[in-house]
Phi, psi and omega in degrees: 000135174287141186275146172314117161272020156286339182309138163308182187206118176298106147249127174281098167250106188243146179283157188292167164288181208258128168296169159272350156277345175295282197320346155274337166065043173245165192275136201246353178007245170269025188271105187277102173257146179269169176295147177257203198283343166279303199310313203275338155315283162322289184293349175289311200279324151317273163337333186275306176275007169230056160275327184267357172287149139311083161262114178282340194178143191236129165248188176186163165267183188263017176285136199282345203283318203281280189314330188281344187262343153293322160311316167299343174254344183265336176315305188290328169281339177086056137231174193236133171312113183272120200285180172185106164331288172337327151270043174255128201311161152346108162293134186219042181023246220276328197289027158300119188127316212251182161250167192291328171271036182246341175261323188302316160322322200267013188215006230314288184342296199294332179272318148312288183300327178273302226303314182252043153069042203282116200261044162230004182253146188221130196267164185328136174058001182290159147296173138280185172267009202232355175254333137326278214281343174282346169265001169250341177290320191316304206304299187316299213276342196270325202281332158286345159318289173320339188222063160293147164087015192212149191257128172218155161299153159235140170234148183208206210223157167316294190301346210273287186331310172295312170319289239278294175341298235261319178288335183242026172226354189076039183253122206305172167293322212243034179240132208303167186269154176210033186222151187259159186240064168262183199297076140121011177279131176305111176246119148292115173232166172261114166250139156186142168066043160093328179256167174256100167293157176237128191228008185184129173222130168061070195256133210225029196278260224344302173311281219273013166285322204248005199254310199249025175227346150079006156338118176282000000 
């Protein structure tokens, strides 16, 4: 039987677990770093708290931080991870590498303009946010078209995640964030008939029972 395309279509979006460039606070954009050893911990406990969903499909971006905490989620169901570029975090050319306090002195201007959200700034060799966030809502939405009626994951990245967010409350680019982005936390959206709902954001029950109670 064909699934309805009136149906909504269940999404599950989660940020990859934590790097050792998280844990350093340098900006990792398109630089593929793997999850270190908390990172691959998170996903096991993600994975562990989407083992009983009907999950039709698992994407990711093709970043390894991304694909490896989809997988660890995609296992238990016997499916395989589809990579999609198009979720691949915010490019942020040459400040890759670096923390943001370590470029404001040497960039101050510039650090201005990300700081208060310029949806026209792009650091050197970079994206804008406003050319970002239109190729990462576009992924979401071209990849939930395909699975009306059926619930599926995405695993991405924080900036991926504020697009998404940002696309399904109406909340301008440029308005300071006022939602947390962690690390391997459960977001619920709805897609249908071209929008994006917001229906759960950032449920960390997984975490922090078994990360800061040492739950096994």
């Amino acid at each position: 039987m064909l699934d309805n395309p009136s149906e909504p279509t269940r999404i599950i979006a989660i940020r990859h677990g934590e790097t050792d460039w998280n844990a350093a606070s340098r900006i990792q954009g398109h630089t593929d770093i793997a999850l270190n050893a908390r990172g691959l911990e998170q996903a096991r406990l993600a994975a562990r708290a989407l083992a009983d969903e009907p999950l039709a499909a698992v994407y990711a971006s093709d970043l390894q931080r991304a694909w490896q905490t989809a997988e660890a989620i995609a296992a238990p169901h016997g499916l395989s991870v589809i990579r999609d570029p198009g979720l691949r975090e915010r490019c942020f050319g040459a400040f890759e590498g670096y923390s943001f306090a370590a470029l404001e002195p040497l960039h101050p201007e510039l650090c201005a303009r990300w700081r208060h959200r310029d949806p026209t700034f792009a650091a050197p060799g970079g994206e804008t946010l406003r050319d970002f966030a239109d190729r990462a809502q576009t992924a979401l939405r071209r990849i939930a078209a395909r699975h009306p009626g059926q619930l599926i994951v995405v695993a991405v990245h924080g900036g991926v995640l504020d697009a998404f967010y940002r696309a399904a409350t109406g909340q301008e680019l440029q308005a300071p964030r006022s939602f947390e982005l962690r690390n391997a936390a459960l977001n619920r959206l709805l897609y249908a008939q071209g929008q994006l709902t917001l229906v759960g954001w950032g449920d960390t029950a997984h975490l922090d029972r078994s990360l800061n109670e040492g739950v096994q």
